[in-house]
Rosetta silent file (secondary structure, phi, psi, omega in degrees, C-alpha in Angstrom):
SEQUENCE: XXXXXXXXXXXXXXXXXXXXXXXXXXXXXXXXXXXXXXXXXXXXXXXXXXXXXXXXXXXXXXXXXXXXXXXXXXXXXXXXXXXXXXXXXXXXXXXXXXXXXXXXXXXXXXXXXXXXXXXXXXXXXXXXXXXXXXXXXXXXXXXXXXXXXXXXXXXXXXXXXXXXXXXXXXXXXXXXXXXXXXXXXXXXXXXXXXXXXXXXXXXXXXXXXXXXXXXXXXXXXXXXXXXXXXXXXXXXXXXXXXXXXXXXXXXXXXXXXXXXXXXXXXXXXXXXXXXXXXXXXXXXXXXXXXXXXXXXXXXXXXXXXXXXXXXXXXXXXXXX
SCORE:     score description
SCORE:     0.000 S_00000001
   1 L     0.000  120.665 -171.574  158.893    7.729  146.660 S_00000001
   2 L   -53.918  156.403 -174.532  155.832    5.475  146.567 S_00000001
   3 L   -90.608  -27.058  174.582  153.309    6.899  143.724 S_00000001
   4 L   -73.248  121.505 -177.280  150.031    6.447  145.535 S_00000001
   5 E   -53.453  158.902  165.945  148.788    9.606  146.711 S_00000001
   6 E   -78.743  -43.497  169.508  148.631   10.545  150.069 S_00000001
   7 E  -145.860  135.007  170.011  146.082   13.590  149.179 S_00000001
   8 E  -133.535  134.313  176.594  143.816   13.931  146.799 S_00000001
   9 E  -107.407  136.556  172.375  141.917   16.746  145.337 S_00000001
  10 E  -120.390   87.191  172.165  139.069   15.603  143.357 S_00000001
  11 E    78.053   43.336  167.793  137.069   18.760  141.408 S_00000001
  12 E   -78.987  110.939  170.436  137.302   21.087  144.593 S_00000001
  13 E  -121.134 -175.975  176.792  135.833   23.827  144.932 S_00000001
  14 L  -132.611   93.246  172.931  135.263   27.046  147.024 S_00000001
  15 L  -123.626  145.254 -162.785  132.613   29.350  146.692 S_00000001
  16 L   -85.220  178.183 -178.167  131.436   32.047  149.267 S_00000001
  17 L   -61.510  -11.222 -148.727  127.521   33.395  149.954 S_00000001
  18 L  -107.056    8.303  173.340  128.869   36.853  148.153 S_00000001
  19 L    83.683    5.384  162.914  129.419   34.584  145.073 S_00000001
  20 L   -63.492  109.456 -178.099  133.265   34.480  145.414 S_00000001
  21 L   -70.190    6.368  176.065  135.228   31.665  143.848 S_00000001
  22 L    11.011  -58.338  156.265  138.283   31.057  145.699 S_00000001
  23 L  -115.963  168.156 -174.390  138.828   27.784  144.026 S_00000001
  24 L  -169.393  134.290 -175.947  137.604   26.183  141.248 S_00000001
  25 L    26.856   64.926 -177.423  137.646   22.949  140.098 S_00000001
  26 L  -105.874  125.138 -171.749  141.090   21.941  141.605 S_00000001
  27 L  -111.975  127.212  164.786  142.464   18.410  140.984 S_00000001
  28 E  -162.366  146.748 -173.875  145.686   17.361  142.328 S_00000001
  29 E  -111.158  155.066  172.878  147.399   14.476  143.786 S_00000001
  30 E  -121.070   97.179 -167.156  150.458   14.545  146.865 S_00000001
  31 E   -49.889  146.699  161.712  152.503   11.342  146.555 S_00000001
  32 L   -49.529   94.535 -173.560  153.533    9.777  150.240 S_00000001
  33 L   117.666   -4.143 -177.473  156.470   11.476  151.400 S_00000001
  34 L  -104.824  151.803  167.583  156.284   14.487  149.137 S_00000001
  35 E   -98.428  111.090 -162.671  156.649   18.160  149.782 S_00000001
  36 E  -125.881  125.017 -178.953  154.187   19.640  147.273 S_00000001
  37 E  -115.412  124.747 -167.104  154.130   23.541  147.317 S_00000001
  38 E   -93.253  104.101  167.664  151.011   25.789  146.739 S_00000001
  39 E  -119.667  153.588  157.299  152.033   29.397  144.822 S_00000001
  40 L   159.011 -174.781 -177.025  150.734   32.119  143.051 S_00000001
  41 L   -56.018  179.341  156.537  149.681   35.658  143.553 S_00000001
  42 L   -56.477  133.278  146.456  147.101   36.903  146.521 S_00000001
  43 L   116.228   -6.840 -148.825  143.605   35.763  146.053 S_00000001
  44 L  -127.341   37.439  154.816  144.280   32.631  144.146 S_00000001
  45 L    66.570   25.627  176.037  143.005   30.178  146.993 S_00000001
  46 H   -68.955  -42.363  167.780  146.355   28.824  147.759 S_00000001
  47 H   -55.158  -67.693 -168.920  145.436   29.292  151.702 S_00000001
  48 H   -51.467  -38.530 -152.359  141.516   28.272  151.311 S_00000001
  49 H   -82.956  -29.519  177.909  142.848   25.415  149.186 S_00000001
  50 H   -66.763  -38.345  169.019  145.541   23.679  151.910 S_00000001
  51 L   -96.372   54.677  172.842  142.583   24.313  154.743 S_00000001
  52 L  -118.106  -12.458 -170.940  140.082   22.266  152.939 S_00000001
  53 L   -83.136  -43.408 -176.810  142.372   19.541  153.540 S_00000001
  54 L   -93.247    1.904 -174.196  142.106   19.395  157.365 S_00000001
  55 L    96.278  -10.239  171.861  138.581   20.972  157.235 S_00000001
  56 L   -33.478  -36.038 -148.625  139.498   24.273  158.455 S_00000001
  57 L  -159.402  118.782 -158.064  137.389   25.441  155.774 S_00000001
  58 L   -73.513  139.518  158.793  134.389   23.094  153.570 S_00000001
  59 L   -79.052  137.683  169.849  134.707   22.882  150.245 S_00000001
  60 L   -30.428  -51.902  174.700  131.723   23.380  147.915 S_00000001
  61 E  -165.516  170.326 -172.826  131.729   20.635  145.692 S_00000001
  62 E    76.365  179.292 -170.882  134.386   17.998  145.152 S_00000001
  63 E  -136.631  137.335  173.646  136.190   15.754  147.456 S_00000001
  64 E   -94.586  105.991  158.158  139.480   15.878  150.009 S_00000001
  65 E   -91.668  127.885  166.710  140.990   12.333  150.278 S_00000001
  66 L  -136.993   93.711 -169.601  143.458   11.528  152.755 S_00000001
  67 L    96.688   26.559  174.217  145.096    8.160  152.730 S_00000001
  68 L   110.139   -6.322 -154.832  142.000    6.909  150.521 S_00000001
  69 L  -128.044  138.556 -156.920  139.606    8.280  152.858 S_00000001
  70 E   -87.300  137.162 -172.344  137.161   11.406  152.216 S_00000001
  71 L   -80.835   -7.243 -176.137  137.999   14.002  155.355 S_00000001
  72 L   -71.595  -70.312 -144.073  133.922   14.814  154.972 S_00000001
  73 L   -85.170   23.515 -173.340  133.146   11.959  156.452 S_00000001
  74 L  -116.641  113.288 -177.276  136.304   12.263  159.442 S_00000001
  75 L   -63.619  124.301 -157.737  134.653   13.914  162.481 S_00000001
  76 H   -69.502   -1.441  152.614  137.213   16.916  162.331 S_00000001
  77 H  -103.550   18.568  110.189  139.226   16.786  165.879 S_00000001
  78 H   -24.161  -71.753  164.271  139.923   13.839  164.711 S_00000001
  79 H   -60.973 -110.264 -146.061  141.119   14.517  161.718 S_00000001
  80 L   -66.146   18.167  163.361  143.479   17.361  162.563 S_00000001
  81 L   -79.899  -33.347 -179.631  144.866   15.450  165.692 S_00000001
  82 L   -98.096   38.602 -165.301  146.344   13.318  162.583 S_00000001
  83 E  -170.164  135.551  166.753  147.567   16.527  160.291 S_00000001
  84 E  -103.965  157.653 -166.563  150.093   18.899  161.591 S_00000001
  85 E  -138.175  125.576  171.358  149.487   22.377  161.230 S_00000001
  86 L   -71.105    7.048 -146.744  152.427   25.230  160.617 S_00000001
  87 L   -42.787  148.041  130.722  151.409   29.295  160.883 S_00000001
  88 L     7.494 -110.022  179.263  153.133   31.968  160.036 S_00000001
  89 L  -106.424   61.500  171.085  153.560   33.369  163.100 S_00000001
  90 L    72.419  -73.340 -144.327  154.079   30.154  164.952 S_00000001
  91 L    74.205   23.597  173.124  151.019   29.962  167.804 S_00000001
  92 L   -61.262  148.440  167.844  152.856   28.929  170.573 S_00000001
  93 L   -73.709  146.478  165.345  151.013   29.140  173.619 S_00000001
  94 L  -120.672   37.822 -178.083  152.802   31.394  175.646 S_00000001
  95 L   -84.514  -41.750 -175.218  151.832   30.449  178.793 S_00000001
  96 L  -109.472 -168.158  173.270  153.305   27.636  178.261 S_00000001
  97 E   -87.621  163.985 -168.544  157.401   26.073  178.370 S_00000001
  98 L   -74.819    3.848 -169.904  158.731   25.121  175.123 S_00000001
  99 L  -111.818  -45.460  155.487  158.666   21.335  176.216 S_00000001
 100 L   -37.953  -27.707  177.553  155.197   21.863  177.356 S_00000001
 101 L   -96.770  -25.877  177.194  153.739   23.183  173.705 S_00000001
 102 L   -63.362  -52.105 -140.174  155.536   20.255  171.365 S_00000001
 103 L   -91.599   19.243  176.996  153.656   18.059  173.605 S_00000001
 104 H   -48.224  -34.331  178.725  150.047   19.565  173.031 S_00000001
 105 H  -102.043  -31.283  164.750  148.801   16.601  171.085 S_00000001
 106 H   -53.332  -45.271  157.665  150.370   13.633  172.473 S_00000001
 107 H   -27.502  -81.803  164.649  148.852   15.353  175.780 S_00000001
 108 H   -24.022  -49.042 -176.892  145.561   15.277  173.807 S_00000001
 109 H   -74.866  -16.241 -131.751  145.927   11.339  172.481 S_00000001
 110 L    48.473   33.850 -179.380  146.603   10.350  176.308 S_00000001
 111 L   -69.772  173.173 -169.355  150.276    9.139  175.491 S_00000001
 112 L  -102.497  149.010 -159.046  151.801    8.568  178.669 S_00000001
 113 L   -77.281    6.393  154.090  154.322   10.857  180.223 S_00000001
 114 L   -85.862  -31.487 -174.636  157.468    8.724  179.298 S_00000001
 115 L   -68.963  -51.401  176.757  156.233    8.270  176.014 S_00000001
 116 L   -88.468  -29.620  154.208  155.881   11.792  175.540 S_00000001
 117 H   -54.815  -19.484  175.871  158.907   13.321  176.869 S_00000001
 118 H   -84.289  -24.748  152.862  160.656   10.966  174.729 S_00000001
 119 H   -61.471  -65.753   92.613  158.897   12.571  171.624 S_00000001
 120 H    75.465  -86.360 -179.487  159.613   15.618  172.933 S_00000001
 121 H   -64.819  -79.621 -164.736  163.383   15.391  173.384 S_00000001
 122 H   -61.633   -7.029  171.106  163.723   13.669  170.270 S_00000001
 123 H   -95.258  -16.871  176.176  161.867   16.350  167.950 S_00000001
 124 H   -76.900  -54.646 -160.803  163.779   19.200  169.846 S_00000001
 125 H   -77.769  -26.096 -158.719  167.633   17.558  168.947 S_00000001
 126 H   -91.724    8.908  147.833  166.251   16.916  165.504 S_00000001
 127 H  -131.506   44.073  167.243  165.487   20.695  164.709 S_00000001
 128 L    93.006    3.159 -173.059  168.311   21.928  166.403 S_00000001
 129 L  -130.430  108.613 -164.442  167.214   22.633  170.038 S_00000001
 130 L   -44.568  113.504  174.353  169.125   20.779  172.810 S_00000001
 131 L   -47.344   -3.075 -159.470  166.022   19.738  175.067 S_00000001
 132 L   -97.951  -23.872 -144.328  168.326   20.590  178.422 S_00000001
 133 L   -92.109  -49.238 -153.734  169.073   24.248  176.898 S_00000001
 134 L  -105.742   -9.371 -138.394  165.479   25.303  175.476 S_00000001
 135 L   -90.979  -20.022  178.386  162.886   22.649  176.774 S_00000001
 136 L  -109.800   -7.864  171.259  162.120   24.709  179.838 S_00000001
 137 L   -61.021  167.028  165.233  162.316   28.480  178.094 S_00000001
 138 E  -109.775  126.673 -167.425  159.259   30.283  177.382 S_00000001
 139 H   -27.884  -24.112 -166.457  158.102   31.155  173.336 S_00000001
 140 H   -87.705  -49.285  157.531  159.015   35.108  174.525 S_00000001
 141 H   -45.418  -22.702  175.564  162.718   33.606  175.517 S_00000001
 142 L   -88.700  170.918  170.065  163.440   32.600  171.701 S_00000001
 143 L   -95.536  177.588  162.270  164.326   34.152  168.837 S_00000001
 144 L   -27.552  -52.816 -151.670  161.995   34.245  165.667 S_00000001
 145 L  -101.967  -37.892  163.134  163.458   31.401  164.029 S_00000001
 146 H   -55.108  -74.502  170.365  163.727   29.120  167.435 S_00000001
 147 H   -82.268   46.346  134.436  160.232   29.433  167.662 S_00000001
 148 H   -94.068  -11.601 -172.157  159.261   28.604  164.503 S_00000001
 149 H   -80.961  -48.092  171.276  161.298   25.617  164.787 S_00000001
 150 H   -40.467  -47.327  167.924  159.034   24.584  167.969 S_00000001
 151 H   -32.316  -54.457 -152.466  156.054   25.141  165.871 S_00000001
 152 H   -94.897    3.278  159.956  157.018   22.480  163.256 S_00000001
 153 H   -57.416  -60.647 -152.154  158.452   19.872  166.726 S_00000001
 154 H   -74.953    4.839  173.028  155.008   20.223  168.111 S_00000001
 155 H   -65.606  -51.811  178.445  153.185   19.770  164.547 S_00000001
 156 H   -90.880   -6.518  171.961  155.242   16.559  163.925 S_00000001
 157 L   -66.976  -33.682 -165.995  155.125   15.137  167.601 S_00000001
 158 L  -107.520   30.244  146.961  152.564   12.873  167.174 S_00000001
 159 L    95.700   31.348 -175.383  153.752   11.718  163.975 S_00000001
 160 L   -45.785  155.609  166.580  150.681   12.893  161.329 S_00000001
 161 L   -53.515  -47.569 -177.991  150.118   11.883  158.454 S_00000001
 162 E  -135.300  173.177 -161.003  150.573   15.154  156.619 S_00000001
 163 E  -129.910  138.196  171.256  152.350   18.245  157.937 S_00000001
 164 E  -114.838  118.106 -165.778  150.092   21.758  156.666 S_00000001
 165 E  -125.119  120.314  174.380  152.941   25.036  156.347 S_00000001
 166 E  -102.578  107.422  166.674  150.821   28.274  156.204 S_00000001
 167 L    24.957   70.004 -171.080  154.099   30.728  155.042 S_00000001
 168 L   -90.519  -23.578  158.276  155.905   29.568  157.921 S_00000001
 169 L   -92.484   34.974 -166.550  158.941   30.915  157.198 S_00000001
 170 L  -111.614   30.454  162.251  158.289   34.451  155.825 S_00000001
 171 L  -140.329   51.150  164.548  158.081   36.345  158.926 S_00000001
 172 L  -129.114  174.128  164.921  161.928   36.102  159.770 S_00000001
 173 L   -83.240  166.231 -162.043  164.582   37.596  158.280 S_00000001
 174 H   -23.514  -87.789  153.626  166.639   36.566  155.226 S_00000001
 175 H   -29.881  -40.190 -176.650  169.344   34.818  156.703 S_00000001
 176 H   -77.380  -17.117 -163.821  167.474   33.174  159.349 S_00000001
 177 H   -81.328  -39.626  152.915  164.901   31.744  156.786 S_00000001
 178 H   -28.868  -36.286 -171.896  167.742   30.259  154.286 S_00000001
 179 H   -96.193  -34.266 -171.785  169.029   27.948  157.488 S_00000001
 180 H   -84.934  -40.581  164.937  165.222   27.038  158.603 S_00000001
 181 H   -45.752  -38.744 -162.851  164.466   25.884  154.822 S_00000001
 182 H   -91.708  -20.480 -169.507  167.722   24.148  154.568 S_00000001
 183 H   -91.130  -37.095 -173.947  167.390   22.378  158.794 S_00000001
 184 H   -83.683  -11.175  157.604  163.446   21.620  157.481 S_00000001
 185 H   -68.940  -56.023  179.120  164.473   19.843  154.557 S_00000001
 186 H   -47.680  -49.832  162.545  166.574   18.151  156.345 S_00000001
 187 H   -54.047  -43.383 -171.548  163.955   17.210  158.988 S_00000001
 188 H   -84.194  -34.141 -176.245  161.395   16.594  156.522 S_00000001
 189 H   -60.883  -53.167  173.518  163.626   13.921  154.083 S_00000001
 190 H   -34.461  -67.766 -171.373  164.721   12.256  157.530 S_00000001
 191 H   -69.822  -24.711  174.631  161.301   11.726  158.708 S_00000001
 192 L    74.351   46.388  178.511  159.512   10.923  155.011 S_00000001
 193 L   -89.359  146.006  152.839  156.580   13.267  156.159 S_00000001
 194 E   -82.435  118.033  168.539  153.990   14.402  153.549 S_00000001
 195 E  -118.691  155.282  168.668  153.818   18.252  153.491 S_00000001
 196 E  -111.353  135.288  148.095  151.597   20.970  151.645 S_00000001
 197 E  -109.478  145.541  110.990  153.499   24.358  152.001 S_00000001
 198 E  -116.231  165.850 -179.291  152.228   27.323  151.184 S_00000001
 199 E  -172.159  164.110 -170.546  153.738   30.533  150.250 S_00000001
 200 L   -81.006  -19.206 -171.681  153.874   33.527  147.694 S_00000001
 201 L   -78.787  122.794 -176.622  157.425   33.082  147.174 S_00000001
 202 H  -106.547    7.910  155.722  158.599   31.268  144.053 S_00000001
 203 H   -69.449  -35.218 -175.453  162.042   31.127  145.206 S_00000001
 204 H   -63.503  -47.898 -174.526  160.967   29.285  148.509 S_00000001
 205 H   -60.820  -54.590 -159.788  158.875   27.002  145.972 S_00000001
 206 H   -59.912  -41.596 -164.423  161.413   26.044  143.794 S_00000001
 207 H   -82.902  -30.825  167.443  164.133   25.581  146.249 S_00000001
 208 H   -95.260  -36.817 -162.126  161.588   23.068  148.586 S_00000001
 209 L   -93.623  141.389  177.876  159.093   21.328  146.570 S_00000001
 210 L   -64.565  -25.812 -173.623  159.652   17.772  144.999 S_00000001
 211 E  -133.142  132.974 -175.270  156.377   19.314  143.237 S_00000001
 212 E  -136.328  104.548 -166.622  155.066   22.900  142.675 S_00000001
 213 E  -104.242  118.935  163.637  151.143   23.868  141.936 S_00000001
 214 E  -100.224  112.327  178.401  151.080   27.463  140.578 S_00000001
 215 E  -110.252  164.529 -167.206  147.638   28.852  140.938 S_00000001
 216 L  -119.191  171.378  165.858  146.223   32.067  139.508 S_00000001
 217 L   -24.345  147.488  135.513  142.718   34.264  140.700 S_00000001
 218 L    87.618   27.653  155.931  139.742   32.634  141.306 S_00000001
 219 L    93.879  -24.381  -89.069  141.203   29.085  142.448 S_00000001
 220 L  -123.945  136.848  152.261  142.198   28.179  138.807 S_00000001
 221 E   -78.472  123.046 -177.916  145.712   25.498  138.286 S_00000001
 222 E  -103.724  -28.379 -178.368  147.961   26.879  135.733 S_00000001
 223 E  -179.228  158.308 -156.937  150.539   23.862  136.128 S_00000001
 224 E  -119.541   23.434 -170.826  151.760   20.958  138.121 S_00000001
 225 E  -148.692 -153.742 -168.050  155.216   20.000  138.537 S_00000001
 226 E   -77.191  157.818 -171.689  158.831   19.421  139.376 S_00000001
 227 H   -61.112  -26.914  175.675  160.465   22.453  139.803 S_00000001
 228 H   -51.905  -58.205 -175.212  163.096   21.845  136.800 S_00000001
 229 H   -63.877  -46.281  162.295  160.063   21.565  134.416 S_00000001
 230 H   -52.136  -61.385  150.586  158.646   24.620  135.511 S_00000001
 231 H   -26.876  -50.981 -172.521  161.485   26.711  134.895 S_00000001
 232 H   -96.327  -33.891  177.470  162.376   25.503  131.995 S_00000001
 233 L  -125.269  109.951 -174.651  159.386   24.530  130.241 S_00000001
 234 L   -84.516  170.279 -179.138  156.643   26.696  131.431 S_00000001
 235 L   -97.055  -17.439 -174.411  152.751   25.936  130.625 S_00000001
 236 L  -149.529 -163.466 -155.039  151.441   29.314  129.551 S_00000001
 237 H  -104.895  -40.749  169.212  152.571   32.844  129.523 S_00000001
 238 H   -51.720  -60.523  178.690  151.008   33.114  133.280 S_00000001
 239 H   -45.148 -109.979 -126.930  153.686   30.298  134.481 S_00000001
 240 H   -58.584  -37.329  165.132  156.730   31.874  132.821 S_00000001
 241 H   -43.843  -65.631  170.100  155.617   35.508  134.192 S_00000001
 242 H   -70.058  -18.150  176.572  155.527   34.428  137.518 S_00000001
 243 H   -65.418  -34.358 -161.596  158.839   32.118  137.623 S_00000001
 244 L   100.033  160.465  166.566  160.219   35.207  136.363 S_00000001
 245 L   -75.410    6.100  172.810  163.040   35.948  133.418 S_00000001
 246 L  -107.791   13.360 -162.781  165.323   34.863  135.455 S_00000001
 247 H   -38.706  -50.316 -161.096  163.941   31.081  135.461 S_00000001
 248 H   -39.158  -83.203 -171.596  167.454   29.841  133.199 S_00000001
 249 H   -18.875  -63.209 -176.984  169.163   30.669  136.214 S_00000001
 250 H   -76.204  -23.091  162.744  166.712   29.098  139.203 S_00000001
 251 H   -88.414  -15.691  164.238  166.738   26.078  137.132 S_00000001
 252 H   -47.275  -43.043 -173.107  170.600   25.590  137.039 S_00000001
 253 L   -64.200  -20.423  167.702  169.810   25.775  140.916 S_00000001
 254 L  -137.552   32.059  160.286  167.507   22.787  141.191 S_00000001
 255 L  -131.313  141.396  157.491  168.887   20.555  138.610 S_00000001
 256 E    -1.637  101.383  172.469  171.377   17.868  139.737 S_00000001
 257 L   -50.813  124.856  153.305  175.341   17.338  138.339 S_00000001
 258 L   -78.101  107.864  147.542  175.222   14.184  136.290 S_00000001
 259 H   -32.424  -24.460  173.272  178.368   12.768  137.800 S_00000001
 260 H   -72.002  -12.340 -163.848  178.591   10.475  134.382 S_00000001
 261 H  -126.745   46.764  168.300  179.652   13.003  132.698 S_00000001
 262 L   -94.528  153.078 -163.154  183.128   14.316  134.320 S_00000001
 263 L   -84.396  171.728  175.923  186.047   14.608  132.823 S_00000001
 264 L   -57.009  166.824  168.103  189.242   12.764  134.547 S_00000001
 265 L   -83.932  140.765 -173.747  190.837   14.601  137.140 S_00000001
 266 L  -148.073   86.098  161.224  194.175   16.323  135.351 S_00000001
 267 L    77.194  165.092 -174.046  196.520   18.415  137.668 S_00000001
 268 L   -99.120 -161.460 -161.629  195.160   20.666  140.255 S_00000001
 269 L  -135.423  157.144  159.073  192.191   22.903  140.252 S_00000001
 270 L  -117.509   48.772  176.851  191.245   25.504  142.298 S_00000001
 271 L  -156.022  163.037  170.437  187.886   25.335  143.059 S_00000001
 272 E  -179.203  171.951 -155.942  185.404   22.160  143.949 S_00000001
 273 E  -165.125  127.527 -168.959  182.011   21.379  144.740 S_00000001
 274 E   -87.762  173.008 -163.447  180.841   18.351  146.243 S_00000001
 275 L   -41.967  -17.107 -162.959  179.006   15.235  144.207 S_00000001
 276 L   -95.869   -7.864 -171.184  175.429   16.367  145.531 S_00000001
 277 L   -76.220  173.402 -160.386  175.804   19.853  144.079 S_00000001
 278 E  -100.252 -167.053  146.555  173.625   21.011  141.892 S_00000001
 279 L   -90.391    1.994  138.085  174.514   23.287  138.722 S_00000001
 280 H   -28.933  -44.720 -171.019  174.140   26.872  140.037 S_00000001
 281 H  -105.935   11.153  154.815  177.115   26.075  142.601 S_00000001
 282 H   -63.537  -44.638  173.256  178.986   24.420  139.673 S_00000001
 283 H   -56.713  -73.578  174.574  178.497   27.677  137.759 S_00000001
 284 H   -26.668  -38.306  167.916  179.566   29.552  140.847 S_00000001
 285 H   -61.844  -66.331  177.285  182.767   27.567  141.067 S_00000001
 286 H   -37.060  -67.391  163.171  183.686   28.234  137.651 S_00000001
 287 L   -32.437  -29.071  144.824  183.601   31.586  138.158 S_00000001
 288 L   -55.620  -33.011 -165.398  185.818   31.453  140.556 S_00000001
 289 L  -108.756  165.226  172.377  188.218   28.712  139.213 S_00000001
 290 L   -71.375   10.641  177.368  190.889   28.698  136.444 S_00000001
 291 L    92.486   33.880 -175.560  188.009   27.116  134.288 S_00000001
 292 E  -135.437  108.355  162.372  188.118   23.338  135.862 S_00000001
 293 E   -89.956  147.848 -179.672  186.124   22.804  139.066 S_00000001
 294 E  -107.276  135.797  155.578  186.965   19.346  140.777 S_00000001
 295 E   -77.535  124.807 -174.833  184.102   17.096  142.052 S_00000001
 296 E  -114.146  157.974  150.588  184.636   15.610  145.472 S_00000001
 297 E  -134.013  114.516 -173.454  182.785   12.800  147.655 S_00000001
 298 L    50.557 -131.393  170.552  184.634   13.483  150.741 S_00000001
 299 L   -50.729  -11.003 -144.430  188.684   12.795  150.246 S_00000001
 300 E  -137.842  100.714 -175.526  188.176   11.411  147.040 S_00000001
 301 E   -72.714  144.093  162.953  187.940   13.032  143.637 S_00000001
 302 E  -113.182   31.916  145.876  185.746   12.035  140.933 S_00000001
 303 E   141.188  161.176  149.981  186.577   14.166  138.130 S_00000001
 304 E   -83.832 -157.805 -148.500  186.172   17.691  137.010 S_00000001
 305 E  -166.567  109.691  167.474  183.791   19.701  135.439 S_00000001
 306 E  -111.660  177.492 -170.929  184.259   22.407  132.878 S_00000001
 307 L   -87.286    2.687  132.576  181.890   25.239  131.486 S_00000001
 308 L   -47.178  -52.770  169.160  182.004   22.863  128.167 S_00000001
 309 L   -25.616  -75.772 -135.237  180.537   20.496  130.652 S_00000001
 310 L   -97.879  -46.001 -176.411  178.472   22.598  132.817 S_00000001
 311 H   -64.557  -38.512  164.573  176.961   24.218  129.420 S_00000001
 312 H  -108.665   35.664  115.491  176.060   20.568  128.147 S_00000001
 313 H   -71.906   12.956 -160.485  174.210   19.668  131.113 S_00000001
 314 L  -107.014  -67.933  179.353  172.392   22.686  131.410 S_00000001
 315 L   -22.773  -62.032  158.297  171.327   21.841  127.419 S_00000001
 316 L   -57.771  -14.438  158.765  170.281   18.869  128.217 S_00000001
 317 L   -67.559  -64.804  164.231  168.445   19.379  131.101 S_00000001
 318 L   -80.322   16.453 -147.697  166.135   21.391  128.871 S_00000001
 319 L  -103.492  -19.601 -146.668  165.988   19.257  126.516 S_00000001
 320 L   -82.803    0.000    0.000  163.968   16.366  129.081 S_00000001
C-alpha cells in the first residue's frame, strides 16, 4: 500500500455558534487504498469529522486535503461527485429501480448509456446481486442487507476517489452484518478504494480497518493505529477502556499465523485451518482438536500448529 496519503487532516477543527467543540485539533493521514476507521463514544465528532472531508460540514480552522488538494477550495458538487457516500439507512431513492439508483452519478457525469449499464452490471455481480435478478426490483423489494449492498454499488459506480461509510452496517441484524463486512472487504481489497468508516462499534473497527482512530468528547485523538497495536498496546487508560478487557482475545483475531513457524506435519490431526487464518481460529481449532491443528493451502499441508505454538505467536505478537 503506497504511503502517500490520500486524506489529510491538518489541525481541524469544529466549533459551533453555542461554543461547542466537536473536534479539536485533529491531524491524521489515510494512505491510498486504506480502510481507516473513525470510533469512540457519542459526541466525539467521529460523524462531524468524516463530513468535513466532502464538505458536508466546514471546518473551523485547519485544512481537508484530498489527493494533495485542499477540498476548500473544490466547488463542492464537484467534490462529492468524486467521494462516495454510505448512510446508515441506505437512501435509495425509492422511486426508483435498483439499476436506476447505482447509476445516479454516472447519470450526473453524462457517461453514456452503454458505458453506464456496464458499470452498473459490473458493481451489482461484484456485491452479490445478479443484475438480471435484482437490477429491475424496487429498494421496498429487498431485504435490509440487499439494499445496503446497492448503496455501496451506487457510491462506487463512478469510481471515487474515497468511499465515506456513515454506520452502514448497524441497522441490520447480526448475521446479516457479519456477511456484508466480510462481501465489503472483499469488494473493497478487489477494487483498492480508499474508505473512512465510521461506527461506534469496536468490534466492527478492529475486524475492518488496516487503521483505527479512537476519538474521545470534544473531537480530541486518543490513538492512531493498526488494530493489533491497539489491542495490545493501548495509549492511555481511555484506549484500553474502550477496546475492552477482552482486547487479548480481539487481538488473537486480527493477528496473522506466521506460517514459518509450523511444526512438520506428523500423523493425522483432526482439526485444520487454512494458511490465511488468523490466531483466534487457530485457538478455536485447538479446542476442538487432539492438541495439533494442521495448516492447509488447498490439498496441500504445510505443517501443524500446537498451543506451544499458538502461545508463542501470540507472545510475540505483543512483544512488536
Amino acid at each position: 500500500m503506497p504511503d502517500d496519503p490520500m486524506i489529510s487532516l491538518v489541525g481541524v477543527s469544529k466549533t459551533y455558534a453555542d461554543g461547542t467543540a466537536a473536534v479539536n485539533e485533529l491531524s491524521l493521514d489515510v494512505r491510498r487504498g486504506e480502510l481507516c476507521v473513525l470510533v469512540g463514544p457519542s459526541g466525539c465528532g467521529k460523524t462531524t469529522t468524516m463530513k468535513m472531508i466532502n464538505r458536508l460540514i466546514e471546518p473551523t480552522t485547519g485544512q481537508v486535503l484530498l489527493d494533495g488538494e485542499d477540498v476548500a477550495h473544490t466547488d463542492p458538487v464537484q467534490l462529492r461527485r468524486r467521494i462516495g457516500y454510505v448512510i446508515q439507512n441506505v437512501g435509495l431513492f425509492p422511486h426508483l429501480r435498483v439499476r436506476d439508483n447505482v447509476a445516479t452519478v454516472p447519470t450526473l457525469l453524462g457517461w453514456d448509456r452503454k458505458r453506464t449499464r456496464s458499470r452498473v452490471n459490473e458493481l451489482l455481480d461484484l456485491v452479490g446481486l445478479a443484475p438480471d435478478t435484482y437490477g429491475d426490483r424496487y429498494p421496498a423489494q429487498l431485504s435490509g442487507g440487499q439494499r445496503q449492498r446497492v448503496g455501496v454499488a451506487r457510491a462506487l459506480a463512478a469510481d471515487p476517489l474515497v468511499l465515506l461509510m456513515d454506520e452502514p452496517f448497524s441497522a441490520v441484524d447480526p448475521v446479516a452484518r457479519e456477511h456484508l463486512q466480510t462481501e465489503f472487504l472483499r469488494v473493497q481489497q478487489e477494487l483498492g478504494t480508499t474508505v473512512v468508516l465510521v461506527t461506534h462499534d469496536i468490534d466492527e473497527a478492529v475486524r475492518l480497518g488496516d487503521r483505527v482512530a479512537i476519538l474521545r468528547q470534544g473531537g480530541h485523538l486518543e490513538q492512531y493505529d493498526e488494530p493489533a497495536t491497539l489491542l495490545v498496546r493501548p495509549a492511555s487508560d481511555f484506549v484500553a477502556d474502550f477496546v475492552g478487557a477482552d482486547r487479548a482475545v480481539k487481538a488473537l483475531s486480527v493477528t496473522p499465523l506466521d506460517l514459518t513457524g509450523l511444526e512438520p506435519p506428523n500423523g493425522a490431526v483432526h482439526a485444520s485451518v487454512p494458511s490465511n487464518a488468523d490466531l483466534g481460529q487457530v485457538l478455536a481449532a485447538l479446542l476442538l482438536s487432539d492438541g495439533r491443528v494442521e495448516v492447509r493451502d488447498g490439498e496441500r499441508s504445510l505443517g501443524t500448529v500446537t498451543a506451544e505454538t499458538l502461545l508463542r505467536q501470540a507472545q510475540q505478537a505483543r512483544a512488536l
